[in-house]
N, C-alpha and C positions, 0 to 999 in steps of 0.2 A: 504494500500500500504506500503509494506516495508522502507525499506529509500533507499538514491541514496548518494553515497559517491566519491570525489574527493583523489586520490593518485598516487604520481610519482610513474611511473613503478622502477625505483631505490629504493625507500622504503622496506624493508622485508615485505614477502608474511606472512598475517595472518588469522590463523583462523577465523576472524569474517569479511572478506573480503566478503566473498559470492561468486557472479557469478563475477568473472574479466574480465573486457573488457577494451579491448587498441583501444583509439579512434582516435591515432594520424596515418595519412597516412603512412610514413616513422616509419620502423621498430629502435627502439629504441638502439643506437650502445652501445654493450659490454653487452646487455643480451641477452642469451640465451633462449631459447623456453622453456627450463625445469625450469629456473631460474622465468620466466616471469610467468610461472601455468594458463594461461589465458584460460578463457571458451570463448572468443569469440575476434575478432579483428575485429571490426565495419571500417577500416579505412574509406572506402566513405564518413561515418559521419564527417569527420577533411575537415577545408576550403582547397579550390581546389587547387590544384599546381598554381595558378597563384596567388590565392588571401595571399597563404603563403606565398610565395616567398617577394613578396610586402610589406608583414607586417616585417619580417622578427626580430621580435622580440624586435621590437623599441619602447619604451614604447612611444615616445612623437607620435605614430601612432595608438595608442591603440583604442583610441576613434573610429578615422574610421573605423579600422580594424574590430573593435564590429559592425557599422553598416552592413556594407559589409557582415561579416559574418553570423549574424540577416538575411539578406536579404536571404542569400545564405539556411538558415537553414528554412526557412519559406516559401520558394516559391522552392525549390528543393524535387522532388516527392523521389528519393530515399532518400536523408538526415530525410525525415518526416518519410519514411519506418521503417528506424533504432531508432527513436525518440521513436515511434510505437513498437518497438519491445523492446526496453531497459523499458519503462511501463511494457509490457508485463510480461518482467521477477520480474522486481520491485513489479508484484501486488504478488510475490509467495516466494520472496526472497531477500536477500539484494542483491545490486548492488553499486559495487566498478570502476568508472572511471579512468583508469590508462593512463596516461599522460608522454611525455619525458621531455618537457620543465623544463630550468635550473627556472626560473623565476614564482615561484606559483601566482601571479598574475595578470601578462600582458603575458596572454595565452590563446590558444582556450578554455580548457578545462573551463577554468573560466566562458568564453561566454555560453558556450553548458548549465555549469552548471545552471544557473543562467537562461537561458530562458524553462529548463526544468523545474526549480523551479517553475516561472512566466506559466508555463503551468500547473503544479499542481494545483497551487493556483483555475486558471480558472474553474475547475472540483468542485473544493468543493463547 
C-alpha cells in the first residue's frame, strides 16, 4: 500500500502529492478549482453539518468532537464507502489528504487520519 499523507489545501500543489483529495464538506474560500489540482473531493467523508458546526474548532472540545466523529466514521455506510475507496487508491498510488482548517491539529482531518492509520495497522 502506498502511503496516505495529510496537507492544507493552502500549501503549494507538488509533484509527489499523488491522487489529491479535499475531504472537508465546505469548499475551501480563496482557492480556486485550478489552484486546488484535486482528483477527487470526498466531502461526505468531513463530520456532518451538525456535528461541525458544534465543534467549531475549539480545541478544549476536541476530545469529544474525536469521539463523535469516531462514531460518525464507523457506523456511517457512506463515510466507510469513501474510507473504502481512499484504500483503494492508496493500494496503487500515493494519497494526499487536503484539509482547510487554520489549526493542523485540532481538526477532522487529524481524526480521519489517525483512524485510517489505526485501520491499516488492523490489516497487517
Amino acid at each position: 500500500m502506498s502511503a496516505i499523507f495529510l496537507k492544507r489545501v493552502y500549501e503549494p500543489v507538488d509533484h509527489t502529492d499523488g491522487c489529491r483529495i479535499l475531504i472537508d464538506r465546505l469548499w475551501p474560500r480563496g482557492i480556486s478549482k485550478e489552484t486546488a489540482r484535486l482528483s477527487h473531493w470526498f466531502k461526505e467523508i468531513a463530520p456532518s453539518p451538525e456535528l461541525r458546526k458544534w465543534f467549531c474548532h475549539k480545541p478544549e472540545l476536541f476530545e469529544d468532537f474525536t469521539a463523535k466523529y469516531l462514531e460518525e466514521l464507523r457506523t456511517n455506510d457512506e463515510k466507510q464507502q469513501y474510507i473504502k475507496r481512499i484504500f483503494e487508491i492508496a493500494s496503487s498510488e500515493r494519497v494526499t489528504l487536503l484539509y482547510g482548517a487554520k489549526d493542523p491539529i485540532y481538526n477532522h482531518a487529524q481524526v480521519l487520519m489517525n483512524e485510517l492509520s489505526r485501520l491499516m495497522e488492523d490489516v497487517k
